[in-house]
Structure formats: C-alpha cells, structure tokens
C-alpha positions as CSV (number, residue, x, y, z in Angstrom):
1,X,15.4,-11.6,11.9
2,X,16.5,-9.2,14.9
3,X,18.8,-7.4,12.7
4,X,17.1,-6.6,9.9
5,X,16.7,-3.4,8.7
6,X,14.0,-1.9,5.7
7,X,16.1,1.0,3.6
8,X,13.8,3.4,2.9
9,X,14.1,5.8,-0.8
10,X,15.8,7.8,0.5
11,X,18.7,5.8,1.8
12,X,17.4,5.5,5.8
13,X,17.2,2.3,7.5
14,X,14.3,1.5,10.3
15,X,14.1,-2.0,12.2
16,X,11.3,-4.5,10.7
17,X,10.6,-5.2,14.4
18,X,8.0,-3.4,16.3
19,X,8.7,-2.6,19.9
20,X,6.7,-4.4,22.7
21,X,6.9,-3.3,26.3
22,X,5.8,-5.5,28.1
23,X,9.5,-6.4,29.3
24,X,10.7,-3.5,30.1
25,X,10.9,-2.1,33.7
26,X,8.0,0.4,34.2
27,X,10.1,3.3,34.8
28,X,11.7,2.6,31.7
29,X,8.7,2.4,29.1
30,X,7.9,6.2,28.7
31,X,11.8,6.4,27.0
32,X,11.6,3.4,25.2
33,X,8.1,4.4,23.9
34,X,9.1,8.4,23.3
35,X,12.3,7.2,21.3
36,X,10.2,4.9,18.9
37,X,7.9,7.6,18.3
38,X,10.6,9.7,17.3
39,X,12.0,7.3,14.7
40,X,8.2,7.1,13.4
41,X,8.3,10.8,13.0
42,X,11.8,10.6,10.8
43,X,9.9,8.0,9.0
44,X,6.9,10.0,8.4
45,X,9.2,13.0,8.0
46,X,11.5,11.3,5.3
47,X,9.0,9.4,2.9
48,X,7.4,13.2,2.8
49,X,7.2,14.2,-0.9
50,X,8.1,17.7,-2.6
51,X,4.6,18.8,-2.6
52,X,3.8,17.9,0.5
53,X,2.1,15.3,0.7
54,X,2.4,11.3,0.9
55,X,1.9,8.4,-0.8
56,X,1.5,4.7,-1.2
57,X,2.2,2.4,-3.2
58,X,4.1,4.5,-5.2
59,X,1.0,6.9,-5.7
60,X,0.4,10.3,-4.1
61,X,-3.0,10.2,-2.3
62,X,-5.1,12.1,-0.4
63,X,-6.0,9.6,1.9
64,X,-1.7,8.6,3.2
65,X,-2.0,12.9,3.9
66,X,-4.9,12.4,6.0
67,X,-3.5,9.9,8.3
68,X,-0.8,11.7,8.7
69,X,-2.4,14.8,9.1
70,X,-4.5,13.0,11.8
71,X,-1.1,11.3,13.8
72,X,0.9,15.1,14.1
73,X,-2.1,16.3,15.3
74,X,-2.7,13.7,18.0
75,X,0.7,14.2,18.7
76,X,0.5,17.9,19.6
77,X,2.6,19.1,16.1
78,X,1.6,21.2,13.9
79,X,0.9,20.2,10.5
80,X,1.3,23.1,8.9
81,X,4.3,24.9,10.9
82,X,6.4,21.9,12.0
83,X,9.5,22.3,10.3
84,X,10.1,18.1,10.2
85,X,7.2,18.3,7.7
86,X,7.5,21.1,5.5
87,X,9.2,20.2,1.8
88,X,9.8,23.2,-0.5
89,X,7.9,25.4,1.3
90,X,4.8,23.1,1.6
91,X,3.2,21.0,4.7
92,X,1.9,18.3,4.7
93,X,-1.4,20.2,5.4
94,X,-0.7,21.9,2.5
95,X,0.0,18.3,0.8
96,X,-3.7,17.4,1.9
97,X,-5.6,20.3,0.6
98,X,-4.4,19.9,-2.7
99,X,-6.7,17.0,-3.6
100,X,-9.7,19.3,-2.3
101,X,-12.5,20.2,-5.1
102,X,-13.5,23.8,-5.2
103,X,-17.2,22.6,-5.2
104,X,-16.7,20.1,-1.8
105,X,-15.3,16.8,-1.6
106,X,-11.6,15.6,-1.9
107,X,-10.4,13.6,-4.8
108,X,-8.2,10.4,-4.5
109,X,-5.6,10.9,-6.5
110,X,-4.7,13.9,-8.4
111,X,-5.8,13.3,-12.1
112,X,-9.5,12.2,-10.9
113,X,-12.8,13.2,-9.7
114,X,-14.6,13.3,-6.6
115,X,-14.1,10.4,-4.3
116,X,-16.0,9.4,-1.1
117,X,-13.4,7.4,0.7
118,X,-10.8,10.3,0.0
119,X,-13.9,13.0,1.3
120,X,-14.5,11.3,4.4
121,X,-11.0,11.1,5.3
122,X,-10.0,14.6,4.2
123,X,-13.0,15.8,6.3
124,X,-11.8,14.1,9.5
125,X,-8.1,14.8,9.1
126,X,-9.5,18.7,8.9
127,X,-11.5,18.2,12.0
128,X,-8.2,16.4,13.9
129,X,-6.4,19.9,13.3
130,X,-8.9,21.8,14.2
131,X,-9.7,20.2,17.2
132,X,-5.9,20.6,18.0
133,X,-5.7,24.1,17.0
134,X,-8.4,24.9,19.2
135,X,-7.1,22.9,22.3
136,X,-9.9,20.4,22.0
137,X,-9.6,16.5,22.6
138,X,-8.3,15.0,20.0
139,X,-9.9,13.0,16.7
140,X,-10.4,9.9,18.7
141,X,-11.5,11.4,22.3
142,X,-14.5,13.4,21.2
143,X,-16.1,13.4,24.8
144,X,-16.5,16.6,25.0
145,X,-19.0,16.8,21.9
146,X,-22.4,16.5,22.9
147,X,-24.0,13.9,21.5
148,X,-26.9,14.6,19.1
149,X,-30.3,12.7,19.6
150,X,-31.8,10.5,17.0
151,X,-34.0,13.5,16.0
152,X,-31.5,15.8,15.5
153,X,-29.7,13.7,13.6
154,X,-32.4,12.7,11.3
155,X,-33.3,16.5,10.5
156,X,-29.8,17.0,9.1
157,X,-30.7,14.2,6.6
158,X,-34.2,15.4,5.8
159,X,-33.1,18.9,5.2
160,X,-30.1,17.2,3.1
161,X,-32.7,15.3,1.2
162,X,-35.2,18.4,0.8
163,X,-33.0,20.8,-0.7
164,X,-31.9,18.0,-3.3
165,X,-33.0,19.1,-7.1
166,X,-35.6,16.8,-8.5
167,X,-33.8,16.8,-11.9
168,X,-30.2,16.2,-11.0
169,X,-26.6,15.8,-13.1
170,X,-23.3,15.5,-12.9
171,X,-22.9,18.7,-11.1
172,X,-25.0,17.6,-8.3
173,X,-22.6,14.2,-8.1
174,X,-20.8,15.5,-5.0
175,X,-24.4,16.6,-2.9
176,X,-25.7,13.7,-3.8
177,X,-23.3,11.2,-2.9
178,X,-22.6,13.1,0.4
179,X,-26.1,12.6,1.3
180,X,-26.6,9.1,0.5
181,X,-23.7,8.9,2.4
182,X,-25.3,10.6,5.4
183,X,-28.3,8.6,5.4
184,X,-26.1,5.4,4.9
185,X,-24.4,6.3,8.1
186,X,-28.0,6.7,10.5
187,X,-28.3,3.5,12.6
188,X,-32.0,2.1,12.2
189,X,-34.2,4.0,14.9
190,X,-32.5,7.0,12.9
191,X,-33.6,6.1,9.4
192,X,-37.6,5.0,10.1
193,X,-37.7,8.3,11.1
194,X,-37.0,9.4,7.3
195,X,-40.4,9.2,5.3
196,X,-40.6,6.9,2.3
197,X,-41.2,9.4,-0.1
198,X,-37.6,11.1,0.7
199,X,-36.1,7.8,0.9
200,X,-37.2,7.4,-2.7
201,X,-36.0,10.4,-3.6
202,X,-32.6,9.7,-2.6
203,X,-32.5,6.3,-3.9
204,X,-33.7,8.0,-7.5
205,X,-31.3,11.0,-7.2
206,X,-28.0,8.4,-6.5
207,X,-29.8,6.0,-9.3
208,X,-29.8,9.2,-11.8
209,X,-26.3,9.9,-10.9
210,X,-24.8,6.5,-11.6
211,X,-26.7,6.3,-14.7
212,X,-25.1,10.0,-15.4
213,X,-21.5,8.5,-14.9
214,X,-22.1,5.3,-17.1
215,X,-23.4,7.8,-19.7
216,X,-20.3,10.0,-19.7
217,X,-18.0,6.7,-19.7
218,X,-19.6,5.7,-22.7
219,X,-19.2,8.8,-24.3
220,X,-15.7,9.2,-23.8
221,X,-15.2,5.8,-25.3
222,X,-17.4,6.4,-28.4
223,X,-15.2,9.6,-28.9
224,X,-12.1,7.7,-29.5
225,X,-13.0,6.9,-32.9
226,X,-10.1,5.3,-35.0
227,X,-7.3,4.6,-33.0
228,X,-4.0,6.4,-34.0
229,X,-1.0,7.5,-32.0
230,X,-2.6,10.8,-31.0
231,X,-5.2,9.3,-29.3
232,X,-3.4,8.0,-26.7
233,X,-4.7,10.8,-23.9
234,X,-8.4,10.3,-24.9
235,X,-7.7,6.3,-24.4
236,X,-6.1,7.0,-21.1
237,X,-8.7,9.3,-20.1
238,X,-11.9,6.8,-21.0
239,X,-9.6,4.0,-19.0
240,X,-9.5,6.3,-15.8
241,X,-13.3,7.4,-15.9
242,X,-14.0,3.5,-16.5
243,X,-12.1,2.5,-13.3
244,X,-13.3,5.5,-11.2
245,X,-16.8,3.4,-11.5
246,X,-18.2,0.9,-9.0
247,X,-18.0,-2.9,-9.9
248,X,-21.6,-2.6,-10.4
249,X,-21.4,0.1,-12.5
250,X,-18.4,-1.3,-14.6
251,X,-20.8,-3.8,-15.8
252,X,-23.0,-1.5,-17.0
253,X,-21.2,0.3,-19.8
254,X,-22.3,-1.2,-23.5
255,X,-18.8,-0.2,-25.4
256,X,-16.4,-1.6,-22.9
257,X,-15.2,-4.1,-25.3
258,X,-14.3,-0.8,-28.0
259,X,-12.4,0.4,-25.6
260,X,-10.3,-2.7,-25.4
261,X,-10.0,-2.7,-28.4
262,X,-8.9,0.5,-28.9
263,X,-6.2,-0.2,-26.0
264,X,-5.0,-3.0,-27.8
265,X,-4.6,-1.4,-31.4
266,X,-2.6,1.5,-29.9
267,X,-0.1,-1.1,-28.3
268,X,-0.3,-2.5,-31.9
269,X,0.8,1.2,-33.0
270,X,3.5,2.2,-30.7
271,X,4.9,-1.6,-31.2
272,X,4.8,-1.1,-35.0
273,X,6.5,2.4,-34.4
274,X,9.5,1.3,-32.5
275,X,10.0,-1.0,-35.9
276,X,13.1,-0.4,-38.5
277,X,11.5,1.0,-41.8
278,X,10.4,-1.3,-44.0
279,X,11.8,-1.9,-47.5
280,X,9.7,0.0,-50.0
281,X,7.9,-1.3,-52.3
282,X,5.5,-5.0,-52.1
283,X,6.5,-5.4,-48.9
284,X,2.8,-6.7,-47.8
285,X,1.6,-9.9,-47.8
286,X,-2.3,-10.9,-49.1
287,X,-3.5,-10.5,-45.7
288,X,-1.9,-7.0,-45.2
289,X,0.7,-7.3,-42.6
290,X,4.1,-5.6,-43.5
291,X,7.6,-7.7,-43.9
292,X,11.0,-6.4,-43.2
293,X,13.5,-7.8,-45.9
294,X,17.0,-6.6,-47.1
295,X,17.6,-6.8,-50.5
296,X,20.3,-9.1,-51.7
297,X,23.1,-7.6,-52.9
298,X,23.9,-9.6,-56.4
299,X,26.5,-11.5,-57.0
300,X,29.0,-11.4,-59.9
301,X,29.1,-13.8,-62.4
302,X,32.3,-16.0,-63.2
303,X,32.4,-14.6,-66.8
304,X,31.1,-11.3,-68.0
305,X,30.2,-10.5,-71.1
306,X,32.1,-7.0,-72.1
307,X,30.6,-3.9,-72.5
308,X,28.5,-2.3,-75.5
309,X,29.4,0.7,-76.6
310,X,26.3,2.6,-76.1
311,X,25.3,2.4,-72.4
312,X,21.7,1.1,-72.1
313,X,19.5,3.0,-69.6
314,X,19.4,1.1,-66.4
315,X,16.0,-0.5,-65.5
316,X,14.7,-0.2,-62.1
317,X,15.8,-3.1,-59.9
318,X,12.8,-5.9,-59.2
319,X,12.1,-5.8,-55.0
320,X,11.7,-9.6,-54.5
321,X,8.7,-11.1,-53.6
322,X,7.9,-11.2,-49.7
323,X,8.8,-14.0,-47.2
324,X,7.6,-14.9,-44.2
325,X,10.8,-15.2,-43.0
326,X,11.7,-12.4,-40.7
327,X,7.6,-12.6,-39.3
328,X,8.6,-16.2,-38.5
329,X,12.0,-15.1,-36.2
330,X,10.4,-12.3,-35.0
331,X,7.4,-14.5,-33.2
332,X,10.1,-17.3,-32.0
333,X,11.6,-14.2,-30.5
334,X,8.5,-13.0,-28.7
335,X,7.7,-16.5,-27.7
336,X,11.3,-17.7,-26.5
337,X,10.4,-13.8,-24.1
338,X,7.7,-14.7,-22.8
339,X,8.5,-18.0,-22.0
340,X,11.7,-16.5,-20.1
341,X,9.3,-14.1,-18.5
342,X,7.0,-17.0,-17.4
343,X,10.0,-18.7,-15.7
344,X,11.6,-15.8,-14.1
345,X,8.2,-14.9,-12.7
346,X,7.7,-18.7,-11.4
347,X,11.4,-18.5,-9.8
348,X,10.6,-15.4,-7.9
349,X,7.4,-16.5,-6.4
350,X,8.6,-19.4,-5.2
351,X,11.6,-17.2,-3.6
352,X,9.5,-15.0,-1.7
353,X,7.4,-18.2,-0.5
354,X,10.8,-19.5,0.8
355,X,11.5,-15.8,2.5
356,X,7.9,-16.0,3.8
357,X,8.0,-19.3,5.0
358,X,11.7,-18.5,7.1
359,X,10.1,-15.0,8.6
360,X,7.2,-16.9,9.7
361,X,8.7,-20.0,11.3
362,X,11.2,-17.8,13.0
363,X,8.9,-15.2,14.2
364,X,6.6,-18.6,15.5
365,X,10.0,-19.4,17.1
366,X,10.5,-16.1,18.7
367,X,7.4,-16.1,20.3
368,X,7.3,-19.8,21.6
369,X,10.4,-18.1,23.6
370,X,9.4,-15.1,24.7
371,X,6.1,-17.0,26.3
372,X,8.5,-19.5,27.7
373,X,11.0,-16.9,29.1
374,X,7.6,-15.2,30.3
375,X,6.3,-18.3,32.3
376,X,9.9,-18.7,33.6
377,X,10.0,-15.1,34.9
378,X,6.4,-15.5,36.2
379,X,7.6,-18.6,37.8
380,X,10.8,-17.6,39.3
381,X,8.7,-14.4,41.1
382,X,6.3,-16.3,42.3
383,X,9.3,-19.0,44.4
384,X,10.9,-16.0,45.6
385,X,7.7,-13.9,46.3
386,X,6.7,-17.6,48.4
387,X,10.3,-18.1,50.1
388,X,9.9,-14.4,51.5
389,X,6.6,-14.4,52.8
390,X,7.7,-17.6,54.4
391,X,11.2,-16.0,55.9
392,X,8.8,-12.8,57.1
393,X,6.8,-14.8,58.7
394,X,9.4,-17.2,60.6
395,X,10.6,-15.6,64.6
396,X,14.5,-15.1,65.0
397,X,14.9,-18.7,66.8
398,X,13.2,-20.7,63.9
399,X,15.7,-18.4,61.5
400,X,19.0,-19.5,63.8
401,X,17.6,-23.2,64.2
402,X,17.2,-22.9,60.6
403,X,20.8,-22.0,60.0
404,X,22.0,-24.7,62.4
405,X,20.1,-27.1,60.5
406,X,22.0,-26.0,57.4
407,X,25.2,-25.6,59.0
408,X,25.3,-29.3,60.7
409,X,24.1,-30.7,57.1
410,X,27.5,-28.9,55.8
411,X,29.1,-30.5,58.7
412,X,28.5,-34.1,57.7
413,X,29.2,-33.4,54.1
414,X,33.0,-32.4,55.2
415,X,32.9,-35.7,57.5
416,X,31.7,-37.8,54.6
417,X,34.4,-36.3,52.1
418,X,37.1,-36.3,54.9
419,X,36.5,-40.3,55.1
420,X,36.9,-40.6,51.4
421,X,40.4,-38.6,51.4
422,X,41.3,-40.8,54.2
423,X,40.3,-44.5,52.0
424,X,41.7,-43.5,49.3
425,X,44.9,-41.9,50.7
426,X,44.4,-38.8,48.6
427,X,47.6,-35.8,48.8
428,X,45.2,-33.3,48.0
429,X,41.3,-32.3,49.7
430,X,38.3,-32.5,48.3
431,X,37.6,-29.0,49.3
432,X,41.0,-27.4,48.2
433,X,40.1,-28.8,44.8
C-alpha cells in the first residue's frame, strides 16, 4: 500500500499516501512539507488543460479553476504570470474567466447558463487574487477587513431588494438570484431588520423566476415536435435546460414525459440507422416493423425442360413473404448482451469491494502501528527522561557506590560461571565463548 503510485493522464505518477509529520524531527518538517507542496504544484500544473483551465470528473468547470486559482494565490504565485500554469498561452486565470457571463455571474460548465455555486466561487477566487495582488492577507485571513455591523449589512440587501423590477424575466434571473442569495446569507438579527413587504417582494421576484425557467423548459420540449435525426441538438438542448433546474423545479415541468419520449425514439432512429438496408419490397410486418431477409437464390431442377424458341418476357421475381426470423436472432442477440453486461458489471463491483476491503484493513493496520510505535516512543522518552533526572540528581559518591554495586554483581557472576567450568571440567570459558 506504501508503494503505490496513481498515474496521472498524462503519464506522471504521485504517491496515494499523504504525508503526516508528526514523525519527523522538527528541524526537518519545513523540507518535508515545502517538497510535497512542490509535487502538488506539478500535480496541479500537469492535469492543467489547453485552455486553461481544470476539470473534474472529466468535465472542465468553473468551479476546479477557482480552487486553484484560490491555492496559487495563497501560495504567493501568480495565476496569471506563473509559467508552471500557463498552457498555449492561457492561465489558469484566464481558464477561470472564461465561464464568466457578460451580464454577471459565472456559469458551471461551458455550454450552460448562469449558476450560483460556480458565481460564488468565481467571485471569491477573484477576490483571493486580488487580495494577493494588492499585498493583502490572503482569502482565508481576512483580519484586516473591518467588519460591517448588522445595519450595514442589512442596507446592502434593502437597496438590493429596492432596485429589483416589480415585473421581472429571465433577464433579471442573475439579479435576482444574487439577491436572494444575499439575503439567504444574513444571520437572523440581520434579516428582522428587512421589512415584510421587501421580503415578499423577493420571495415573489425568485417565485416569478423559477416559474420563468419551467416555462422556457417546457417550451424547448414542446418545440421538438416529431422526432427525426436532425433533431438531435434541440433534444440535447431541452435535456440540459431540464437538468440545470432544481429538484423542485424538475417536478414541475408538465411535458417531461414528451421529452422522454422523444429521447427514446431518437435512440430508436440512430439504432435503426446503423442497420443493413432492407430488402425492398413487403418487407413489413402487420404491425409495421421492418425485416431483414435475403432472398434465396433458386435452385436448379434435376430435369429441365428445353428451351422454346421464342424467349418469353421474364416476370418480375415474387419477394417472399416476411419471417420473423431475423427479429427473433436479433433480440436473442440483444438479450444474450445485456445479460453479459449484467455479469461483467456484477464481477467488477464485487472486485473493487475486494480492493476496498484490502485498502481498508491495511490502512486500519497501518495505523494500529503507528499508534503502537507512538506509545513506544512516548514510552521509551519518558524511562530515559526518568533515569536522567534521577542520575542528575544523585552526588559523585552515590554515582561510584553505584558503580561498585554493579561491578561486585559482575564479580559474582564470573565466580558463579568459573565454578561451573570447574564441575564440569570444561577446555574452554564461559566468557571466551
């Protein structure tokens, strides 16, 4: 477990181990903990994508630029000039401001809206490099802010609230949001000094907005209309303006269930694409489904009957009736797949239990050890610590009467084992031995 190693995409290994500290000698833990920072940084560094930025997952986000963002600048590095983290001529500040919306806010992910996690984040990342950039404290030592009363505090809300549009729509989604957001944040001394009316207010404005999302969900699914191939972006589209919702908004939207539908019916499609063309002619069943069948190339007759002399004009060949044969093969097929899916996926679950269940009982293992070698250490100090405060304390004669002590003790040992050789009429001494 010690040894292992996790191989990065890029082809670099890092320990699975963190580093503890607590035993190494104290004028050794400012290396030990400088060098692991520095691997960190490669880390960091290397996972780094072309534009920038950083992801998760397997996802660029907003938010993986922010932490990072926030780290280099805790650090003391730049996160715009630092050469470790520029790719293609971008930074990773860079990275982070490409997921900012010209009207305010940052978006998750690139291909979506506004977002409130991904604002708040992008927001305090920006502050961390300012701070730094100023030669402020950093993101998490902000003692040298002063700290705003609970009437200050509330004011910045209130105004927030006033200046709110009594009709609002989606173009008010990010003002909105950030103020409900604000409020959200006041502890309660600071919110009963917000009157009822604007707390209303707010509550209606984010109400009207929700309800404005739902709305446009529900139109982007009504305007798929019957599903071909080419409607593949406006299914994709109404699938990530569904998700962007809130649980409780999810349940809200009346058509979800069309645009499952529509989902499944253009899997249906590409499927039926990737098909080999089908005979032509009846090759559909009464209920409408098409059948693949060869036609069957005839066989000669034993005995032939010879040839007229005028040539009859060839009639078109029959195409034979439909059979359900290929439809049945090609379900056994899909069935005997899934079922080998079903297993595979049973066999590696309980594989990674058993990898689990190893990493745990060792790392259980490791620790019982390290506590053990702890309390033997801890132990061991406290004897030694004892036998020299006791030495200290002890004159010069009760050291030498001490020694004579130990020295006569030796004495009869030798007397004892000199006997022994003696009885037993021994060639060679004990002590020679």
């Amino acid at each position: 477990m010690f040894d292992r190693n996790i191989v990065l995409n890029n082809g670099v290994k890092i320990p699975q181990l963190g580093l503890g500290t607590w035993f190494i000698d104290d004028d050794k833990v400012a290396d030990a903990v400088k060098a692991a920072v520095d691997r960190g940084l490669t880390v960091l560094s290397n996972k780094q994508e072309a534009d920038g930025g950083f992801g998760t997952w397997g996802t660029s986000t907003s938010e993986s630029c922010a932490q990072v963002v926030v780290a280099l600048s805790a650090m003391g590095i730049d996160a715009n000039t630092d050469k470790r983290f520029v790719k293609n001529g971008k930074s990773a500040l860079q990275g982070l401001l490409n997921y900012a919306i010209s009207t305010g806010g940052f978006k998750h992910v690139s291909n979506l809206g506004y977002d409130q996690m991904a604002t708040e984040q992008g927001y305090y990342a920006l502050t961390a490099y300012s701070r730094f950039k100023n030669g402020e404290n950093s993101l998490y030592d902000m003692t040298d802010v002063p700290v705003q009363s609970d009437h200050e505090k509330a004011n910045e809300v209130i105004k927030a609230i006033d200046n709110l549009p009594e009709t609002v729509t989606l173009d008010n989604m990010e003002t909105v949001k950030t103020t409900y957001a604000a409020y959200n944040s006041l502890n309660t001394a600071q919110k009963t000094l917000i009157s009822k009316a604007r707390k209303e207010k707010l509550t209606k404005a984010m109400a009207s907005i929700e309800s404005l999302e739902i709305e446009k969900v529900e139109k982007l699914i009504a305007a798929i209309g019957t599903v071909t191939l080419d409607k593949e972006e406006a299914i994709r589209a109404a699938k990530v303006a569904y998700y962007s919702l809130s649980t409780a908004q999810q349940k809200k939207v009346k058509n979800f269930s069309t645009l499952e539908a529509a989902e499944k019916e253009l899997n249906k499609l590409k499927y039926q694409a990737g098909k080999p063309t089908p005979t032509p002619g009846s090759g559909k069943t009464p209920g409408g489904s098409t059948h693949f069948i060869s036609t069957p190339t005839p066989t000669p007759k034993a005995t032939q009957k010879p040839a007229s002399k005028t040539t009859p004009t060839p009639k078109a060949a029959k195409t034979p009736a439909p059979t359900p044969t290929f439809r049945r093969k090609e379900i056994r097929k899909i069935r005997r797949w899934f079922h080998e899916i079903h297993v595979h996926r049973k066999f590696e679950i309980s594989k990674i239990r058993e990898i689990f269940c190893e990493d745990r009982c060792q790392k259980i293992c490791f620790l019982q050890k390290q506590q053990e070698r702890k309390e033997l250490f801890q132990n061991r100090n406290s004897i030694r610590k004892d036998y020299c405060k006791s030495r200290k304390n002890q004159s010069i004669g009760q050291r030498s009467e001490e020694n004579k002590g130990i020295l006569q003790e030796r004495r009869k040992y030798l007397h004892l084992q000199d006997k022994r050789f003696l009885r037993q009429g021994s060639k060679q001494h004990p002590e020679s031995l």
